[in-house]
C-alpha positions in Angstrom: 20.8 -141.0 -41.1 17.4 -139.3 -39.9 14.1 -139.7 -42.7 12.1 -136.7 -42.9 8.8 -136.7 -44.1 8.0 -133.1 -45.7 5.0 -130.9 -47.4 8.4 -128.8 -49.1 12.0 -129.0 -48.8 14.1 -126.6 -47.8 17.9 -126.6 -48.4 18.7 -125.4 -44.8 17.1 -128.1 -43.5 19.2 -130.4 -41.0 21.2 -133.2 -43.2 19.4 -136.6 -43.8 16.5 -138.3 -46.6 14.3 -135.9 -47.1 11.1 -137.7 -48.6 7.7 -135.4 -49.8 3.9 -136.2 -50.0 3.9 -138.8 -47.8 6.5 -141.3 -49.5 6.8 -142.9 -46.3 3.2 -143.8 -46.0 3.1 -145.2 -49.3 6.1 -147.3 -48.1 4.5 -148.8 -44.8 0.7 -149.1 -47.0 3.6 -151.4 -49.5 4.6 -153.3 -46.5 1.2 -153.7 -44.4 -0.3 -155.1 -47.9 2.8 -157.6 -48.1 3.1 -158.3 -44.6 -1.2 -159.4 -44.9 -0.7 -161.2 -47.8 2.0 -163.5 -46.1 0.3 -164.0 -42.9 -3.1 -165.0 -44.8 -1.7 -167.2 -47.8 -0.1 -170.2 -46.7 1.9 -170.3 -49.6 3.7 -167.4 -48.7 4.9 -167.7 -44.9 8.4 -168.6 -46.1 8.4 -165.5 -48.1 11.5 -163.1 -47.5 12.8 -160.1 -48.4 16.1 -159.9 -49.5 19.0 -157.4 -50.0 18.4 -157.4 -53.5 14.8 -157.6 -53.3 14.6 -154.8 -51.5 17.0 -153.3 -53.6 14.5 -154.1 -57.0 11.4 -153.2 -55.0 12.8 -149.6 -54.5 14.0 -149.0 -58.4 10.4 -150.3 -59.0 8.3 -147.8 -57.1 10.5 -145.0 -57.9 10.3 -145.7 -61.6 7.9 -144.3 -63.9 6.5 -141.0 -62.4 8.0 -140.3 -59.7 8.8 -136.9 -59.7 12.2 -135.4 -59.6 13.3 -134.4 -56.3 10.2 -135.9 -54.2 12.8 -137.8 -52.6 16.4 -135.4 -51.1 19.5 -137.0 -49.7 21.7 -134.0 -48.2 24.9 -135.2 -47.0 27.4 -132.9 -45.2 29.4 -132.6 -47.9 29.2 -132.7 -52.0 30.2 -136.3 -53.1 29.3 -136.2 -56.8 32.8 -134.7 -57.9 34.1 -138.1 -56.9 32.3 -140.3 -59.4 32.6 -138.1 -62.3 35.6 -139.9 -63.6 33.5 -143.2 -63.9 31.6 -141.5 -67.1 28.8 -143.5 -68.6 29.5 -146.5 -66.3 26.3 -145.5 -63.8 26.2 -149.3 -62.1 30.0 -148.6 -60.9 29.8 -145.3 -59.7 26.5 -146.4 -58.0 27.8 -149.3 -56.0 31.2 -147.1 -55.0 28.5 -144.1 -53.8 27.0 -146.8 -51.7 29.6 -147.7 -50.3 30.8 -144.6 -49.3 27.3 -143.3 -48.2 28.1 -146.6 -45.4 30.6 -143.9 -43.9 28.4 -142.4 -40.6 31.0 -139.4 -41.0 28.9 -138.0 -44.5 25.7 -137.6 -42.6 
């Protein structure tokens, strides 16, 4: 799935992440700080990132004020009508839209 780091996005853009106001860079600044940080603190060179850790470290930076719709995910079709059976259980119908976003054939 292609990234695309916009200014504005526009619907009839091409499918993919569509990311605005430089998300990205704030994401490789995140890493380039933490990357440092392990290479110059001893204590830290056995440091890794893990599936979940990633995971946390994304809810993290997108809590808070970050703005609706400053990050897009167009798919090619309209997924949502499948998880509206799951009600208030929003960790299920998360983990069963992950896994279906694993599919190449959404993109």
């Amino acid at each position: 799935m292609r990234v695309h780091d916009v200014r504005e996005y526009l619907p009839e853009g091409p499918n993919g992440i569509f990311v605005l106001g430089g998300f990205v860079s704030e994401l490789i600044i995140c890493f380039s700080a933490l990357y440092d940080l392990i290479h110059a603190v001893p204590a830290t060179a056995e440091f890794r990132f893990t599936a979940d850790g990633f995971e946390r470290f994304l809810q993290e930076i997108t809590a808070g004020d970050f703005g609706e719709g400053n990050c897009v995910l167009k798919l090619t079709k309209d997924i949502r009508s499948q998880f509206a059976f799951y009600g208030d259980d929003h960790a299920k119908a998360a983990e069963d839209a992950a896994d279906l976003l694993k599919d190449p054939s959404c993109h």
